[in-house]
Phi, psi and omega in degrees: 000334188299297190322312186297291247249356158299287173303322167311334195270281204317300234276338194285309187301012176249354203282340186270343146334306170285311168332311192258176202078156162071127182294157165262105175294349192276335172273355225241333192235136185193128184237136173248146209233145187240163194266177184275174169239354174229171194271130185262129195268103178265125189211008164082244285263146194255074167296143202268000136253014173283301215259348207263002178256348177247153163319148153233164186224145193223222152070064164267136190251184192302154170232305178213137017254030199198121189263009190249117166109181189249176208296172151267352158219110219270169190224129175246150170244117180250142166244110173202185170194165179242225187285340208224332159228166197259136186234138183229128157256103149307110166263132131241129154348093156197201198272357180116359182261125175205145185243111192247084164359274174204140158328338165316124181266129184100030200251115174285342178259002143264020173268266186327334180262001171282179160259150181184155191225127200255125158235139190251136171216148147248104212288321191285017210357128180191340178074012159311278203207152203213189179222142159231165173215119159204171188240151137293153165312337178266344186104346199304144213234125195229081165277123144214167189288140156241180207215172177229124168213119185068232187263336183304150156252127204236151176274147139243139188243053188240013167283136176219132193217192196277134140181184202218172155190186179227107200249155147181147215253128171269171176292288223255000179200166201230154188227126147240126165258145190215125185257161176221115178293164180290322197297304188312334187280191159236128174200162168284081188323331144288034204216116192266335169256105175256151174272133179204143188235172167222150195229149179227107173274116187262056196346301202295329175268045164026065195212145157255133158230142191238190195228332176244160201228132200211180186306147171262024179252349175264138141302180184262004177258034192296110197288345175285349184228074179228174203269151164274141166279077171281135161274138169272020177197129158293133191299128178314147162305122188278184196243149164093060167288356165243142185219188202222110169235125203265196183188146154211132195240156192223124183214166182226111222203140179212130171266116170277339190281330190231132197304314182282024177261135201207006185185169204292087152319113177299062192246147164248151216213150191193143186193180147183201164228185159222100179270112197260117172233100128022291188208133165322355149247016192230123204228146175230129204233144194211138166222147183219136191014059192297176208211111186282357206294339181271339144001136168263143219295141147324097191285117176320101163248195152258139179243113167223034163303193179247330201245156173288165191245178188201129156272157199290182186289125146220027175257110175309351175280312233239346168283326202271156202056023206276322186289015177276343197236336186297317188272059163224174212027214196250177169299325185268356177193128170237113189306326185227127200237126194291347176296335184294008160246186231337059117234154187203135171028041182103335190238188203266153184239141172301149166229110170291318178194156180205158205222147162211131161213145214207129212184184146259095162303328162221188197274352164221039192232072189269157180215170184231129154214118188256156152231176186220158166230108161275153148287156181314217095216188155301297147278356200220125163286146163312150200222094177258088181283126171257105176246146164220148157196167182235184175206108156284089161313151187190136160107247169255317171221336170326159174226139145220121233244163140188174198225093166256149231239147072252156176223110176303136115309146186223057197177067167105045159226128184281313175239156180306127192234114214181128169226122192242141174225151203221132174211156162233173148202152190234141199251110175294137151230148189265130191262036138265003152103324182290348165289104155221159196217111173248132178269133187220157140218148211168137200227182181230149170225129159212163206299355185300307170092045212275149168260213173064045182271330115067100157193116187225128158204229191220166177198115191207185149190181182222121175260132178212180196300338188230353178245142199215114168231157139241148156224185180179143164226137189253152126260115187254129167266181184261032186199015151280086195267151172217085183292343157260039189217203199225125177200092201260005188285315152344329204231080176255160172262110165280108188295351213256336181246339152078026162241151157279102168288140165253121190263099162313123159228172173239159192217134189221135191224067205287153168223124170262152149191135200228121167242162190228111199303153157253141175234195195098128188310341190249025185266156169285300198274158155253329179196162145229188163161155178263136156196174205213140149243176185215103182278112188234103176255145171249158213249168184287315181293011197078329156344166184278127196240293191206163167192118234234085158261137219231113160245151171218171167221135215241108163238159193224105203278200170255341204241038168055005186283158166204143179237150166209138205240123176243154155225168216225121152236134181238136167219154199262116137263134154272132178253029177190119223272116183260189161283118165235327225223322194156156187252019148309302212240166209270113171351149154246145204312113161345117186184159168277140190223147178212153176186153192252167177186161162206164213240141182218106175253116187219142178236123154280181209302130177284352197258003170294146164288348175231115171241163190207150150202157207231170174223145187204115190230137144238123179201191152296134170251100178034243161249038162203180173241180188206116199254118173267127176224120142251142182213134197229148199200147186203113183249156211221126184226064165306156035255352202264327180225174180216184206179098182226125149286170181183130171250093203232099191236141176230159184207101170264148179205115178272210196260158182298133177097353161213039129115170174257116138204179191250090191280125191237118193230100178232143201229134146231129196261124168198129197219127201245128176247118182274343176203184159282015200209356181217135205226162168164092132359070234207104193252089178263151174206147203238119173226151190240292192311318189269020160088028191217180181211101171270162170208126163208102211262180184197106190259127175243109163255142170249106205243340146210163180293158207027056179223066176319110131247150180234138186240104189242144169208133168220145158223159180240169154201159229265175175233011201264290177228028183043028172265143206290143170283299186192171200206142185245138131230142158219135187254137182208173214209114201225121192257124173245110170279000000 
């Protein structure tokens, strides 16, 4: 507790310090947007009686890499709307050159390597929570949620909802118009003032540009720092509030592993959603058997950790919106993790239905509450999960969240079966965004009643344009369970007695990093810089456990390249004869174990057509060592397809009598886009630890908005003899009425 309560006083004797700087853009840049009086034809071209009645707004200034002065290829903006959509017209501005990666829509790291141009709006203003929308020169179409983690504004583009757009290219500038219905947004029908930016991507300069001008230490969908949307009427309750999206799937699918499956299974499936808005800020998301098979395949990684890894979310019911129940604890324990419903133990468990509703109640009171219903099975009893949490704005920007849990057994128990969890936390921000600090607590409940349920600290940083510091601290008991959350440190394995012990610890985790810009027309670089993190774990009595010190030196080429030089020192006690390698080989021992390694990271210029980029490592390894080599290569036949390999070798050699080996992880990626609107999607994957060999192809048409068919074929097989596990194909078709 001292430790805990050590930091609260710097940090409050650091909040008057922070206060102050960085301007209010919401006063300082303001576009009034008038409804139309002619009907607008999105057709990309700026006919001059759709348009010629509204302000444009121009002048844009630099962002990244460089925040100073205005853009070098200006950006123009029109605004307007009728009963039913909101319309934005874009000029941009450039020499005729341009990189439009690929046609795929949704894709986020070939959106950002495109020229493209973005609007970010938060409709309730509050700097809480947004929409972003964007287009590439080519069309390819980019949705996403924004969100507040710390002072950041972070995109998830895995929301996806109706709207359109038109793009087309001229010699000196490219046009895109984008209509957005009022229903896709959340907003205050009584609210005249919305937040709002434009983000401009200049490939060909490696340059962002924004319409309102702020820090380059901000991203550019930064909701503290966007412009006001004045109405010259408050926007009407939008109309066509339910809205129904079915699905039906035909699918054909055989386990070659289990004996009684002896021939293919034929089943077809019908589901769908419903989406309700409650209030223009209040939304009800309803699901009856939804169906996950068009998800995208899971990237195969390696672990030669001590502890388990959790691949990220891909299921769209559990994404959106997701950060109202998602955005508690730290990187290292997350209280609630949504992959932990329909799956046990890697496979998927049925969900007959499920609800969300999610929203803003008031203008500074937003909440989330989900439930989910799994199915019985044969090994796994039915399951029902309850999530509720809320966010209360306070102060200027401040939160104070909090959260609950439960997960039901509903099925095939003899006795109560049930684990709950309760957390609050107030997230301090400063308001110009460089100060934040979140204070958390948070307990577990199960019929055990245990005590030491427990986890509590801190989390914060303070960011300016070339010094960056952060910390944390976790206090863990050792009877905090969170079966729907990621909590994997808690949890050792004794290889030699074949138990899992749960261990309380504490992790206290400082970080510096100072960077240093470059300017000038002839520069090579965009920033270098030094920064170092530090892992310090303790055991619940204070003892010493583990510690983990990191330096790097960082360079950002002008031509997008970036190299980075790491070196590593770690020493270990171990306190349970692990695993490292295989459950082949011979434990390595209870010992204090300590080794050093360093990393050599180099990415080429990404705008190229064959970009590469490598990892390269050596060091100590426990009581042997250990060499990482990765290498990755991506040929590009823009605008339509890309073709990338990735090669991933590890060569561990522990100390003699407790083994040798060689992990080998090879991915091939290959994506064909025939339009912006038909995709195809082509994944082999190679993992030597887990034994498996994937093929997974993915056919997309999107045949009107937000309406989908899909063609999924996936297979698995063994590395041994290549023999098959299981094999899939499916089809499936999804309608939004």
């Amino acid at each position: 507790m001292k430790i805990v309560w050590s930091s609260c006083f710097l940090l409050i004797s650091l909040i008057s310090f922070a206060q102050n700087g960085g301007s209010d853009t919401r006063s300082l840049f303001k576009y009034t947007i008038q409804k139309t009086i002619v009907p607008i034809q999105l057709d990309g071209i700026a006919q001059e009686n759709e348009w010629e009645a509204h302000d444009v707004t121009t002048n844009f200034y630099n962002h990244w890499p460089n925040d100073e002065g205005q853009a070098q290829n200006q950006t123009e903006v029109k605004i307007t709307y009728d009963d039913n959509n909101l319309y934005i017209l874009a000029k941009c501005y450039d020499k005729g050159e341009r990189i439009i990666q690929s046609l795929v829509r949704d894709n986020d790291s070939d959106y950002w390597g495109s020229d493209n141009f973005s609007v970010a709006i938060d409709p309730v203003n509050t700097k809480q929570s947004g929409f972003m929308f964007g287009v590439t020169a080519g069309g390819a179409e980019l949705e996403g949620s924004l969100t507040i983690e710390g002072s950041q504004t972070w995109m998830s583009e895995n929301w996806d909802n109706r709207w359109a757009s038109k793009t087309s290219q001229y010699d000196g500038y490219w046009l895109v118009e984008m209509e957005i219905p009022f229903k896709t947004l959340r907003y205050n029908a009584n609210q005249r003032t919305w937040g709002i930016n434009f983000i401009r991507g200049d490939k060909q300069n490696n340059a962002y540009t924004t319409w309102t001008q702020f820090p380059v230490n901000f991203n550019g969908v930064s909701m503290n720092y966007m412009g006001s949307l004045e109405w010259d009427q408050s926007p009407e309750r939008a109309k066509g509030t339910f809205i129904f999206n079915p699905y039906v799937t035909s699918s054909s699918t055989r386990d070659y592993e289990e004996e009684n499956q002896t021939e293919t299974q034929l089943e077809s499936d019908i589901g769908g959603e419903v989406k309700v808005a409650l209030t223009s800020s209040l939304n009800l998301d309803l699901t009856l058997f939804p169906d996950f098979s068009n998800a995208d395949v899971d990237q195969q990684v390696t672990n030669i950790t001590r502890f388990s890894i959790f691949l990220p979310e891909q299921r769209n019911f559990f994404l959106e919106n997701n950060d109202i129940f998602s955005n508690f604890g730290t990187y290292d324990i997350k209280p609630f993790f949504s992959r932990r419903i329909g799956i046990m133990e890697g496979e998927p468990i049925p969900i007959d239905f499920g609800g969300r509703l999610t929203g803003n109640l008031t203008q500074n009171l937003r909440i989330g509450v989900m439930n989910v219903q799994t199915r019985s099975t044969e090994e796994f009893a039915a399951q029902n999960y309850s999530v509720g949490a809320f966010q209360q704005k306070v102060l200027k920007r401040s939160v104070i969240k909090g959260l609950f849990i439960n997960r039901q057994a509903t099925s095939k128990t003899e006795e109560l079966d049930y684990t709950r969890n309760a957390g609050l936390e107030f997230s301090y921000i400063s308001e110009n965004g460089k100060l934040n600090n979140t204070f958390m607590y948070h307990t577990s409940l199960t019929p055990q009643n245990y005590k030491d349920t427990h986890f509590y600290g801190l989390s914060g940083n303070y960011i300016s344009k070339r010094f960056r510091t952060g910390w944390l601290l976790n206090v863990v008991g050792e009877n905090y369970i969170t079966e729907l959350g990621i909590n994997p440190r808690l949890e050792n394995y004794n290889a030699q007695t074949e138990e899992t012990i749960r261990l309380g610890y504490t992790l206290i985790n400082p970080w510096v990093r100072y960077i240093t810009f470059v300017k000038g027309e002839n520069k090579k670089l965009n920033y270098h810089g030094l920064r170092t993190w530090n892992n310090l774990y303790l055991n619940s009595d204070g003892s010493f456990n583990e510690v983990e010190n990191n330096v790097a030196y960082d360079f950002e080429y002008k031509n997008t390249a970036r190299l980075n030089l790491i070196a590593r020192y770690q020493k270990v006690d171990l306190l349970f004869p692990t695993e490292l390698i295989g459950d082949d080989f011979t434990p390595i021992p209870i010992d204090d174990y300590s080794f050093f390694r360093f990393d050599l990271r180099y990415r080429a210029d990404s705008r190229k057509t064959f970009v590469w980029n490598t990892n390269i490592g050596y060091g100590q390894f426990f009581n042997g060592t250990r060499m990482g080599a990765m290498l990755q290569g991506s040929f590009r036949l823009r605008p339509w397809g890309s073709f990338g390999l990735t090669y991933d070798f590890n060569d561990i050699r522990l100390a003699e009598g407790f083994g040798e080996n060689k992990i080998h992880l090879m991915r091939f990626n290959g994506n064909i886009s025939f339009s912006n609107k038909l995709f195809l999607s082509n994944v082999l994957q190679y993992n030597s630890q887990g034994d498996n060999f994937s093929a997974f192809s993915r056919l997309q048409w999107r045949y009107s908005p937000m309406s989908d068919l899909f063609l999924i074929y996936n297979e698995n097989h063994d590395t041994t003899g290549l023999g098959i596990k299981n094999r899939s194909v499916v089809l499936k078709v999804t309608y939004w009425l």
